[in-house]
N, CA, C and O atoms as a MOPAC input file, in Angstrom:
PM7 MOZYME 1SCF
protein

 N     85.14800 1    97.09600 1    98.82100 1
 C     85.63100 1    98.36400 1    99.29200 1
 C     84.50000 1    99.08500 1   100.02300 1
 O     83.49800 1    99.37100 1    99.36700 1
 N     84.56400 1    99.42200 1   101.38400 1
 C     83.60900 1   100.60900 1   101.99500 1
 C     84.17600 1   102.19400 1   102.05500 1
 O     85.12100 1   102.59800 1   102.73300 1
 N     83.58000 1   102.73600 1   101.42200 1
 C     83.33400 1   103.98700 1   101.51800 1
 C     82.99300 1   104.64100 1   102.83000 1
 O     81.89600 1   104.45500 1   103.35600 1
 N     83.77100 1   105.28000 1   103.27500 1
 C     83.57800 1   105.72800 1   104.84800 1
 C     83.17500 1   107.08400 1   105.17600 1
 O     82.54300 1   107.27900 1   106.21500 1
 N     83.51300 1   108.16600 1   104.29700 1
 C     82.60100 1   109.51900 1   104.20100 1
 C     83.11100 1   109.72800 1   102.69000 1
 O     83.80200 1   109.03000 1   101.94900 1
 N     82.43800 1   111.07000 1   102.52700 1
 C     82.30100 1   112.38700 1   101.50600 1
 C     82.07900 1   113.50700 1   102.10900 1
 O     81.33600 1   113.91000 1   103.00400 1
 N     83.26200 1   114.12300 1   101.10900 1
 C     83.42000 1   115.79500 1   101.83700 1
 C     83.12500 1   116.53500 1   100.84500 1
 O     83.76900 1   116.52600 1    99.79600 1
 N     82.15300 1   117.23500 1   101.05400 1
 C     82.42400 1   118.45300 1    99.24800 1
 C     83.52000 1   119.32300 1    99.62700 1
 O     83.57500 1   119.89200 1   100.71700 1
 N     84.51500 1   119.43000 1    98.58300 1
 C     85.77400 1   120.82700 1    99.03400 1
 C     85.31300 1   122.20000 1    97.46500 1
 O     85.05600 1   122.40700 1    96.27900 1
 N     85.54400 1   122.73200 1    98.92300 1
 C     84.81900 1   124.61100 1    98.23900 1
 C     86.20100 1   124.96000 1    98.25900 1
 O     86.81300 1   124.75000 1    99.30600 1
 N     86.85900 1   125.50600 1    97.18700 1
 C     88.10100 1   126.05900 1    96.91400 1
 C     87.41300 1   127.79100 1    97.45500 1
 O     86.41600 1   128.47200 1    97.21400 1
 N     88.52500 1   127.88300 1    98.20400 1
 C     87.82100 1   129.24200 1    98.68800 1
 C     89.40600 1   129.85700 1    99.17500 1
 O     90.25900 1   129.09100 1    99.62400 1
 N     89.71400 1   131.75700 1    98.96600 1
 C     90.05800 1   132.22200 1    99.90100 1
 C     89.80300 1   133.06500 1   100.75300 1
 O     90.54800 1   134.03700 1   100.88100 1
 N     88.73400 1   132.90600 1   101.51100 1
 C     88.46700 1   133.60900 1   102.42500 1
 C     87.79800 1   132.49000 1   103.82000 1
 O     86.61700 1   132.25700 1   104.08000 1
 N     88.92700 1   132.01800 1   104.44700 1
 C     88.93700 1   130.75300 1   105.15300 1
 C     87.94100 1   131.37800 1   106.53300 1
 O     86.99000 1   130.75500 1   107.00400 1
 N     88.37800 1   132.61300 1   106.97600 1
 C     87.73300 1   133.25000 1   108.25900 1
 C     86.24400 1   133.35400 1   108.20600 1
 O     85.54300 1   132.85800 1   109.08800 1
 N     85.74000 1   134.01600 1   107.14700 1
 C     84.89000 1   134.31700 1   106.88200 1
 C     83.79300 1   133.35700 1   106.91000 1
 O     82.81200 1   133.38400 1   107.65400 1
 N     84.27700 1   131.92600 1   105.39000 1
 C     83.76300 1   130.87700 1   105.57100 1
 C     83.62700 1   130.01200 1   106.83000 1
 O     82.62800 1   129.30300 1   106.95100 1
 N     84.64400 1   130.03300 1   107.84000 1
 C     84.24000 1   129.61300 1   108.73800 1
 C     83.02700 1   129.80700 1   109.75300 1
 O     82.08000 1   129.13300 1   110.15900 1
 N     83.43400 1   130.79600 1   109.90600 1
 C     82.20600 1   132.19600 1   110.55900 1
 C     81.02200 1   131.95700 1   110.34200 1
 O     80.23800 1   131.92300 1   111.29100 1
 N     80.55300 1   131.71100 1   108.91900 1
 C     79.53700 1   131.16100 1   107.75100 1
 C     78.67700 1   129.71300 1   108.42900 1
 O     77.67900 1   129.49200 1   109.11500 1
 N     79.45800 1   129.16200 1   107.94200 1
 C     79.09000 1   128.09100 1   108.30300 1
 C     79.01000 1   127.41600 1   110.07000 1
 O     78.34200 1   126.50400 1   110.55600 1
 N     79.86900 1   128.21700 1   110.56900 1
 C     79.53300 1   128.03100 1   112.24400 1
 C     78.06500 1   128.51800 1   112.78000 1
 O     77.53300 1   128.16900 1   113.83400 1
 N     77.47500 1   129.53000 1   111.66100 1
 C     75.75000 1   129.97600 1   111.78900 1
 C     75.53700 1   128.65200 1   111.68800 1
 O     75.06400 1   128.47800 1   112.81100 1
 N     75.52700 1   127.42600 1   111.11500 1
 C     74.52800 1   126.51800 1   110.45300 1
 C     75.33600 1   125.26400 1   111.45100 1
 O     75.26200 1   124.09100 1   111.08800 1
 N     75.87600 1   125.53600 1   112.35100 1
 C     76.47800 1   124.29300 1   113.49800 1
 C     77.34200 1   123.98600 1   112.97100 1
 O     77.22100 1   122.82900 1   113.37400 1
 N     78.43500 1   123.92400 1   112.21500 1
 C     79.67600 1   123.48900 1   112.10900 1
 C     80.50100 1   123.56500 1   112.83000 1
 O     79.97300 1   124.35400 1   113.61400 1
 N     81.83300 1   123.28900 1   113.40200 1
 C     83.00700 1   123.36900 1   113.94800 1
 C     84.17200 1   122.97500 1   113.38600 1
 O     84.31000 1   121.87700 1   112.84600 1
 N     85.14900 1   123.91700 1   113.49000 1
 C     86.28100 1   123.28500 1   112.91300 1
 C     86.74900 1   121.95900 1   113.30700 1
 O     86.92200 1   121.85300 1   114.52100 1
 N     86.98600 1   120.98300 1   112.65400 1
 C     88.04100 1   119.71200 1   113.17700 1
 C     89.11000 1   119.65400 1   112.67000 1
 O     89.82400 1   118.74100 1   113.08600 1
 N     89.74000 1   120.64400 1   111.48600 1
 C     91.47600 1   120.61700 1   111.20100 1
 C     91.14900 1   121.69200 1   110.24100 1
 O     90.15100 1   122.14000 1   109.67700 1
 N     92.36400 1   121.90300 1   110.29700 1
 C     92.62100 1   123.47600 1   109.82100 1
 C     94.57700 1   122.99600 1   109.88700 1
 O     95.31800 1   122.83000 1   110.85600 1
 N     94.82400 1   122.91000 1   108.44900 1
 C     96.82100 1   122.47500 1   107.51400 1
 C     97.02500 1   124.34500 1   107.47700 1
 O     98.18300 1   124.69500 1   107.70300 1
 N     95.92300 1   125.60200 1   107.19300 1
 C     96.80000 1   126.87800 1   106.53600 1
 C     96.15700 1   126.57400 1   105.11900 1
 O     95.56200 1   127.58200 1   104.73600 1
 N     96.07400 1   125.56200 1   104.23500 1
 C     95.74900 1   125.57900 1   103.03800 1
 C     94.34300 1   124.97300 1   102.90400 1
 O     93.59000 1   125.15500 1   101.94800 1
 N     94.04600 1   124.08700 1   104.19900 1
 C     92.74700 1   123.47900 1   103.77800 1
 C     92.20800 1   123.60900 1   105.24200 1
 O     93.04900 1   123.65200 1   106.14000 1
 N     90.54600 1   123.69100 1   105.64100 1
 C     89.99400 1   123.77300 1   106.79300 1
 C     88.72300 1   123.07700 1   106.72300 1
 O     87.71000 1   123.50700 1   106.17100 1
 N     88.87800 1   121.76400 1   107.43400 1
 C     87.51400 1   120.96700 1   107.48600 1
 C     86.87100 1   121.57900 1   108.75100 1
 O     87.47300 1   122.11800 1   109.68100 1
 N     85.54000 1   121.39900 1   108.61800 1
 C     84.40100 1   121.65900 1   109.75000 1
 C     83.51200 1   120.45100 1   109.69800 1
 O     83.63500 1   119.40800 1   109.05600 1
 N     82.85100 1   120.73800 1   110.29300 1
 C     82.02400 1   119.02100 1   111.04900 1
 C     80.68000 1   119.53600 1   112.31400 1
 O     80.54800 1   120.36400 1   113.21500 1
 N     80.03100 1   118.63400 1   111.77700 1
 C     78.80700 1   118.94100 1   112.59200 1
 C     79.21300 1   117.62400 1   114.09900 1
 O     79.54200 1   116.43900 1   114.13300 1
 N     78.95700 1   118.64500 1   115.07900 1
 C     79.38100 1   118.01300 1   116.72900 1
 C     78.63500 1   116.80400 1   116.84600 1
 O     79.30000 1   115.90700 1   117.36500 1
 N     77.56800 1   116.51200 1   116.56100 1
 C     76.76100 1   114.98900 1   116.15200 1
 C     76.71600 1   114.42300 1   115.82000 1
 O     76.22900 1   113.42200 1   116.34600 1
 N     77.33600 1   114.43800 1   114.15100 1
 C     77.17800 1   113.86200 1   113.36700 1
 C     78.72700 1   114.10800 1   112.29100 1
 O     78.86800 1   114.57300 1   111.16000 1
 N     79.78700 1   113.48800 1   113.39400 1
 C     80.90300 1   114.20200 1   112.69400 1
 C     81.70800 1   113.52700 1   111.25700 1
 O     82.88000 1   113.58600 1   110.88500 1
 N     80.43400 1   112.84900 1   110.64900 1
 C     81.24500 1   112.26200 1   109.06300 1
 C     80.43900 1   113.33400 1   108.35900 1
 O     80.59900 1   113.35000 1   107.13900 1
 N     79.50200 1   114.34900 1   108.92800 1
 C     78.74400 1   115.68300 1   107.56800 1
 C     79.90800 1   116.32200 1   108.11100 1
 O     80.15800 1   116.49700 1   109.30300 1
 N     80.76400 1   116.73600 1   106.86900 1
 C     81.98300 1   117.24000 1   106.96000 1
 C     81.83000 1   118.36300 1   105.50500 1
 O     81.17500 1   117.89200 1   104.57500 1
 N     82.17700 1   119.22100 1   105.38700 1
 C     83.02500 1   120.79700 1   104.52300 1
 C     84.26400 1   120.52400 1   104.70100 1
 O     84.62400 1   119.85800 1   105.67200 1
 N     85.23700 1   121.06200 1   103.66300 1
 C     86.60500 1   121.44900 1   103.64800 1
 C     86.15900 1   122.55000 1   102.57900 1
 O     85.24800 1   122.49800 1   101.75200 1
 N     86.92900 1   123.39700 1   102.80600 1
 C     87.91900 1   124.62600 1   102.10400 1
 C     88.95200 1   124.68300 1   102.32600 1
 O     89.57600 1   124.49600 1   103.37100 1
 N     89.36700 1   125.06500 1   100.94100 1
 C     90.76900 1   125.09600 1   100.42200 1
 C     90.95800 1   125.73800 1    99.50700 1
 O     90.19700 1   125.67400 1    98.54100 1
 N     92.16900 1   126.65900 1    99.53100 1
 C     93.03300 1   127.80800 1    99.05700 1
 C     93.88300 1   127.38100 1    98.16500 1
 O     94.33100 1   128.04500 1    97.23100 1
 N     94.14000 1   126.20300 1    98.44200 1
 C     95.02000 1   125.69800 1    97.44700 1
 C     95.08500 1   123.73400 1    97.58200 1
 O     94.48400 1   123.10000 1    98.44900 1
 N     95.90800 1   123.15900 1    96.55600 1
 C     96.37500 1   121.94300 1    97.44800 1
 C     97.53700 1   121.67100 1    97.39900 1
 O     98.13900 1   121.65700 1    96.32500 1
 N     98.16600 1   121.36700 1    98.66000 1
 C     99.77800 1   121.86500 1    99.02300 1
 C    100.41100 1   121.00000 1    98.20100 1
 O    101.54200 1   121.36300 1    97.88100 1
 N     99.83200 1   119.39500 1    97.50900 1
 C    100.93100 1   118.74500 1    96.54100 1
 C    100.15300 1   118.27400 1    95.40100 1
 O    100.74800 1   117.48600 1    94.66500 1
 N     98.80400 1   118.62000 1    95.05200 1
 C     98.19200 1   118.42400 1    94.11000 1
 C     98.50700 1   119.79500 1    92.69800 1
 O     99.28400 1   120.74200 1    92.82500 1
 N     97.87400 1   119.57200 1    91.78200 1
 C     97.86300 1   120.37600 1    90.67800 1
 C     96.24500 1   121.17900 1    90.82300 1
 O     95.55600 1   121.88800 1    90.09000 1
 N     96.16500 1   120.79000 1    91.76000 1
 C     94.31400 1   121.42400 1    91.46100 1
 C     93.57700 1   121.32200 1    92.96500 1
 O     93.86600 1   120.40500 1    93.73300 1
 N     93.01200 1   121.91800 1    93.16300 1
 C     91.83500 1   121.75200 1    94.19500 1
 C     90.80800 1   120.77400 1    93.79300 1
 O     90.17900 1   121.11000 1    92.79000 1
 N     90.48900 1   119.67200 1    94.31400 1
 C     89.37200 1   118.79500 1    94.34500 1
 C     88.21100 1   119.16000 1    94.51000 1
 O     87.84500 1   120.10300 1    95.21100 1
 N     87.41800 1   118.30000 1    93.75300 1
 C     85.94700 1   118.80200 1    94.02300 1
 C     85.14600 1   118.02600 1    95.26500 1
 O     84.06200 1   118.30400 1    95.77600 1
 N     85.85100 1   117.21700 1    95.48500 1
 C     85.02000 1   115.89700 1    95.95900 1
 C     86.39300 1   115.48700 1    96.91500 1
 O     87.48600 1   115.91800 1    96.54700 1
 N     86.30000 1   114.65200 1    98.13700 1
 C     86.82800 1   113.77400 1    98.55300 1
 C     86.39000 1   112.68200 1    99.24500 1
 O     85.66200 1   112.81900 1   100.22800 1
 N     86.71900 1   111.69500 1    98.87900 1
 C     86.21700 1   109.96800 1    99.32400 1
 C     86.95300 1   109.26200 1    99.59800 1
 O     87.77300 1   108.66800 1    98.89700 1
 N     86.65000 1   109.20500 1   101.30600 1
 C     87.67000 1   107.74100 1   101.94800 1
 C     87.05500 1   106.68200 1   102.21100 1
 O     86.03500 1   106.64400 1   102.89900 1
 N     87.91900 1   105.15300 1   101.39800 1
 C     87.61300 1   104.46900 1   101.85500 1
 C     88.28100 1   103.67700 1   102.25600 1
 O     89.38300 1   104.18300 1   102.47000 1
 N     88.25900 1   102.42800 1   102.55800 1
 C     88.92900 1   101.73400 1   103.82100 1
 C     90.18600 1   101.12000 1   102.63300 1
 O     91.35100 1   101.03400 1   103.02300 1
 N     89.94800 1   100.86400 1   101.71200 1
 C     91.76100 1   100.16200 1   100.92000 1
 C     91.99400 1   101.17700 1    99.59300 1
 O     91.63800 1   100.74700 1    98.49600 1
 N     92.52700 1   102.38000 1    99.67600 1
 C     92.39900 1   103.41800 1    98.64500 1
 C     93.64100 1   102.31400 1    97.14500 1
 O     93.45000 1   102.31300 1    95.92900 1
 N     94.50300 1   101.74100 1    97.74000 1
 C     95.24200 1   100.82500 1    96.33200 1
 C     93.98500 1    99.99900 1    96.01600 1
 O     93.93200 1    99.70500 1    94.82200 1
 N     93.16400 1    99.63300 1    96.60400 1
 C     92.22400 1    98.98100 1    95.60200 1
 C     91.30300 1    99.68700 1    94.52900 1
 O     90.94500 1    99.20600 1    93.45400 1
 N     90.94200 1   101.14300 1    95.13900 1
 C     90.01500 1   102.14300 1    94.55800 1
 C     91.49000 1   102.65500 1    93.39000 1
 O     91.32600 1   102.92300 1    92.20000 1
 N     92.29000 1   102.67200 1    93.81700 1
 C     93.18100 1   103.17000 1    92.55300 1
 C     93.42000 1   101.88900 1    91.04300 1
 O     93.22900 1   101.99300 1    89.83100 1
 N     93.84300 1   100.92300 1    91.81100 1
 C     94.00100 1    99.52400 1    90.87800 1
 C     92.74000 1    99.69300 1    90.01600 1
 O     92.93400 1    99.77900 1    88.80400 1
 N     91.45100 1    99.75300 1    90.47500 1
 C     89.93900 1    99.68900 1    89.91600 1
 C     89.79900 1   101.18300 1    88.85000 1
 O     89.33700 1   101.43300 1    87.73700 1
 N     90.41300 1   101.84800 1    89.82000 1
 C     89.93300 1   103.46900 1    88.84900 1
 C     91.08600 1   103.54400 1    87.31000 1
 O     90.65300 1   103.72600 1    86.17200 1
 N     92.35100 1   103.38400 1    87.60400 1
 C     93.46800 1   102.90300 1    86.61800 1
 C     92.78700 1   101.85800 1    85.41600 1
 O     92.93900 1   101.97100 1    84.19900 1
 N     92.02100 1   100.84900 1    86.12000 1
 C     92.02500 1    99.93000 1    84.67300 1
 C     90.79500 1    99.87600 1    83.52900 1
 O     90.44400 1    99.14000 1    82.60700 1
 N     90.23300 1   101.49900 1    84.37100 1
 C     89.41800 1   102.02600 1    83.71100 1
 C     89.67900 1   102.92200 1    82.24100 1
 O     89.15300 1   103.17300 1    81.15600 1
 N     90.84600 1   103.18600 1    83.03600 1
 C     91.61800 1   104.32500 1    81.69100 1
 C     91.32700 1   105.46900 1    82.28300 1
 O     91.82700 1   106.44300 1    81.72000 1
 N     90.47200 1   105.77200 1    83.54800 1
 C     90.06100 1   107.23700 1    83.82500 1
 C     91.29900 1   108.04700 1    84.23100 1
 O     92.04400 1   107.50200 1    85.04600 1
 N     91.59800 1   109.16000 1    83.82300 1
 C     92.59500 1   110.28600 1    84.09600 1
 C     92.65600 1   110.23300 1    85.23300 1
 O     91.80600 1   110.66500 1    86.01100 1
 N     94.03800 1   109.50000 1    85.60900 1
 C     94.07000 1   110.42700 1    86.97500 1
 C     95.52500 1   111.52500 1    86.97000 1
 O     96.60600 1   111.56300 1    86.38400 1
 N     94.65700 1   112.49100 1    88.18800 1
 C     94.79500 1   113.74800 1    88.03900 1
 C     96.26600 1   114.41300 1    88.80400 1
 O     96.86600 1   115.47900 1    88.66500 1
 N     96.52800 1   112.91700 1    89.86000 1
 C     97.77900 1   113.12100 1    91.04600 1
 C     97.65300 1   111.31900 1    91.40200 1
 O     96.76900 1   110.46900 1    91.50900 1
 N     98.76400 1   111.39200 1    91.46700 1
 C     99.11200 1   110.09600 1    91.47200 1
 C     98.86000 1   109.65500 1    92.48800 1
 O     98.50800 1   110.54900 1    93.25800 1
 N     98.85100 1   108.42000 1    93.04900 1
 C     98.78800 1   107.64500 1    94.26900 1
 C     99.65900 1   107.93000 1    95.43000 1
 O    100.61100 1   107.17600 1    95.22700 1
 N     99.88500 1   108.53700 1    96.46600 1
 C    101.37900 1   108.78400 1    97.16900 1
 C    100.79600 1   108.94000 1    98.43700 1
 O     99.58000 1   109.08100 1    98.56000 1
 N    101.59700 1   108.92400 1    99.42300 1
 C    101.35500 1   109.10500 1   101.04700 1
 C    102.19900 1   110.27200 1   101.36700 1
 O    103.40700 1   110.50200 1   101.30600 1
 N    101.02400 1   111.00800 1   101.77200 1
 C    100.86000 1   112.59600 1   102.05400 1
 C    101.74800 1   112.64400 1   104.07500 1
 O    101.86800 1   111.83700 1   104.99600 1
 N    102.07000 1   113.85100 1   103.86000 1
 C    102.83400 1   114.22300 1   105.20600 1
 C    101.62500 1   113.98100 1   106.59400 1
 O    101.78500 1   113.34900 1   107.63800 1
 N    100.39400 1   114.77100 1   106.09200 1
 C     99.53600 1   114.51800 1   107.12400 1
 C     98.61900 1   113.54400 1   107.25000 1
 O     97.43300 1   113.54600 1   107.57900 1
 N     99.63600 1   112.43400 1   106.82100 1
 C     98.71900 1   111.02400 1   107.02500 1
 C     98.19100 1   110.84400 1   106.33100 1
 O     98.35800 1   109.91800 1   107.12500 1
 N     97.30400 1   110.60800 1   105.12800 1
 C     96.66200 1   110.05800 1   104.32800 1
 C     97.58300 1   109.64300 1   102.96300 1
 O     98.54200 1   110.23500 1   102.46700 1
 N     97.02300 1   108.60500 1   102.62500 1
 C     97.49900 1   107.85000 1   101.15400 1
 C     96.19400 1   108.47800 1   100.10500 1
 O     95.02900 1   108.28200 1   100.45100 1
 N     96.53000 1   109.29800 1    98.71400 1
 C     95.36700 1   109.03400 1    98.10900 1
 C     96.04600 1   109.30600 1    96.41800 1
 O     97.11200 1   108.92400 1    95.93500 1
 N     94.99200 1   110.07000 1    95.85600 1
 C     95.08700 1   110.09500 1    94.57500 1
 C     94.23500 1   110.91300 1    94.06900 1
 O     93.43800 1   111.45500 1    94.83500 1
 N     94.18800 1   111.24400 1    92.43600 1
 C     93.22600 1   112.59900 1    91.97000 1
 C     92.61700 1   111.94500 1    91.34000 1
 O     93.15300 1   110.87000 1    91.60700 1
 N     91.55600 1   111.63000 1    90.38700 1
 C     90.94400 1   111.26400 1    89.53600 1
 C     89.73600 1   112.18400 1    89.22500 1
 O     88.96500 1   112.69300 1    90.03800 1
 N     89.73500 1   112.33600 1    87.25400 1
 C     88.55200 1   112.81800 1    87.17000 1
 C     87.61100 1   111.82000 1    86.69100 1
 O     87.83800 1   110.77900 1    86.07600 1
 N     86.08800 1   112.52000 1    87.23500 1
 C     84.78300 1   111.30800 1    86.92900 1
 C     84.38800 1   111.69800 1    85.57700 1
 O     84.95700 1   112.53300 1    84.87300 1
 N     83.19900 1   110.90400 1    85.24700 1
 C     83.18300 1   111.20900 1    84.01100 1
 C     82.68900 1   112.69800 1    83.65200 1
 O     83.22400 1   113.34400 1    82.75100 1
 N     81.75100 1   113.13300 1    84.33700 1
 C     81.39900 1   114.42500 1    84.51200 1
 C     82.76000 1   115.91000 1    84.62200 1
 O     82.61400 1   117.12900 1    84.71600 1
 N     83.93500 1   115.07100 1    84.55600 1
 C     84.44700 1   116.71600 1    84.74400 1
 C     84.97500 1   116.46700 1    86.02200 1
 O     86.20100 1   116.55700 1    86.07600 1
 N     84.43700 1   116.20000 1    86.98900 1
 C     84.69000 1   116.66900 1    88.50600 1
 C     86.33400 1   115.51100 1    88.82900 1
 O     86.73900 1   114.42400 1    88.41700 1
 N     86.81000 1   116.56600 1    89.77700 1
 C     88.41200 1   115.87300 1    90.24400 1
 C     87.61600 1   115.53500 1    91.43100 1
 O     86.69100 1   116.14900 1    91.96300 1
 N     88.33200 1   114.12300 1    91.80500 1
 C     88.32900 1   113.67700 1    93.12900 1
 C     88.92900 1   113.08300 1    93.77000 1
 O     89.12700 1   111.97500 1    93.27300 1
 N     89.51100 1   113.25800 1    94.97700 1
 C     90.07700 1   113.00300 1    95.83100 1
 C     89.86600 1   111.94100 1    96.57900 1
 O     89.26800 1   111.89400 1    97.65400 1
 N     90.38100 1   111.06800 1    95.97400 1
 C     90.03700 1   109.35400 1    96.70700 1
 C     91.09100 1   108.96700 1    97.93900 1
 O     92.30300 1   109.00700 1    97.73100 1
 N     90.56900 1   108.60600 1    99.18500 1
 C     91.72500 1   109.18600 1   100.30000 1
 C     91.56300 1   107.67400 1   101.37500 1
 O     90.52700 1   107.01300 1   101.45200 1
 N     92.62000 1   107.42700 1   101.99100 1
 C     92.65800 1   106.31300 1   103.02400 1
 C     93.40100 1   107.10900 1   104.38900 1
 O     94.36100 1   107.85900 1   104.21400 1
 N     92.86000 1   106.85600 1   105.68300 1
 C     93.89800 1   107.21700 1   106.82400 1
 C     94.92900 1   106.02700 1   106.71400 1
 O     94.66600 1   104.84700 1   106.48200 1
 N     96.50900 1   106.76900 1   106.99700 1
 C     97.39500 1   105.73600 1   107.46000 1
 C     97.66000 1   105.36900 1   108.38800 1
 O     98.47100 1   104.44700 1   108.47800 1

């Protein structure tokens, strides 16, 4: 399995602001759903932020999100661990297949594939 980025997601509502924020330090938006808003550095566009207000079909805001290239394999592997997961495996409206899982530490994460 390759791992293709990591995003830290800042549950935040104040999306304008944060943007604003972080556009001091070179960011740019690259998507913006209303509930979640990634930014991205113009160079180097896998250093990625998201904020999010909510998550439109999860139970929770993620702490973490990680795509990698076969997410049913990262699920099959994370499942026969016994680790909680947090949202099931499913293919999302805006394209991605993923799932919730918490690590051992506590933290939810968002394990994600493009479709």
């Amino acid at each position: 399995m390759v791992v293709r980025r990591v995003v830290p997601n800042i549950s935040s509502d104040a999306a304008q602001e944060t943007r604003a924020f972080y556009g001091l330090l070179g960011f740019e938006e690259v998507m913006d759903l209303g509930w979640i808003t990634t930014l991205a550095s113009p160079s180097q566009p896998a250093a990625q932020v998201s904020f999010m207000a909510y998550d439109k079909t999860a139970p929770v805001v993620p702490d973490m999100s990680v795509e990698v290239d076969d997410v049913d394999a990262a699920y099959a592997a994370v499942r026969e661990t016994g680790a909680e997961i947090v949202h099931p495996l499913q293919d999302e409206e805006w394209g991605v297949r993923r799932f919730f899982v918490r690590d051992p530490n506590g933290r939810v994460v968002n394990v994600l594939g493009h479709r």
